[in-house]
Residue, then its C-alpha position, 0 to 999 in steps of 0.5 A: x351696102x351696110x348691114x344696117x342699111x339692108x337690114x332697114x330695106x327688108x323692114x316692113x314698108x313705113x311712112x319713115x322708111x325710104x327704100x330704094x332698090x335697082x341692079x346695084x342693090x338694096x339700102x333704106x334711109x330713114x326719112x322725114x316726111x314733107x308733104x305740105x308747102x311750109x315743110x317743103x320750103x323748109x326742107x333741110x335748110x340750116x342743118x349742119x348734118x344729116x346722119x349717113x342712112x337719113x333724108x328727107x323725102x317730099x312729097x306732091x299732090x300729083x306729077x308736075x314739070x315744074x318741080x325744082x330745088x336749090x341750096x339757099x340756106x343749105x349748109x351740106x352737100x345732098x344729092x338730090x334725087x327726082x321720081x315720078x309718080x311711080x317712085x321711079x327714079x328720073x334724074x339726080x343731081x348728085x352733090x348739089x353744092x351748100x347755099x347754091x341758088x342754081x336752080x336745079x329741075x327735076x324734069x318732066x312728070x315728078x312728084x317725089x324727091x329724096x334728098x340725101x348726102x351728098x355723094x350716097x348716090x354714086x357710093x350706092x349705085x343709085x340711078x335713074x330706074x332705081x325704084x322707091x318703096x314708101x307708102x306715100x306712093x299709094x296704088x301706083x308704086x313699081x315697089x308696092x308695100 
């Protein structure tokens, strides 16, 4: 892991810092926060780069089964990565293809989704059990701020 990231992932817990810790490890990612309908559509579409130790983390109201993304108008490789509600991770779709319109599910119980670059997943040993620590998550955090 790269110093800076363990650096940013013993940082107090912040709204712009997503970080994430498993067996594998710590890292942190700065994040933008999109937590509304128009942010989410948005996304990271039209984007030519996203610095190595940045992402986005969405953010819905509650849990749901339906929760999907694609890569319409995304210009770079992400992995997607899905959580429940307890900021647990649930699924990944690693390197999502740039403007793929293949739906990908998050599956049963989402209500977060962290996208990164494409391939940061597998590099860092991110994977379902991993767990993320943000205080959007509120009371329900298996990583508490």
């Amino acid at each position: 892991m790269a110093s800076s990231a363990a650096a940013m992932a013993e940082q107090a817990c912040r709204p712009d810092l997503a970080s994430l810790r498993g067996s594998w490890g710590q890292a942190a990612f700065t994040v933008e926060i999109a937590d509304d309908g128009r942010e989410r559509a948005q996304g990271l579409m039209y984007r030519d780069q996203l610095d190595p130790w940045s992402g986005m983390l969405f953010v819905y109201e509650r849990p749901s089964d339906t929760i999907a993304f694609w890569m319409r108008n995304t210009r770079i490789p992400l992995d997607i990565i899905f959580l429940d509600q307890n900021g647990v991770v649930r699924r990944i779709a690693e390197n999502a293809v740039p403007f793929d319109e293949t739906g990908l599910p998050g599956g049963n119980g989402i209500q977060y989704v962290l996208e990164i670059n494409g391939g940061m997943a597998r590099r860092l040993g991110i994977g379902v059990g991993t767990e993320l620590r943000n205080p959007v998550l509120g009371e329900f955090a298996a990583w508490p701020c």
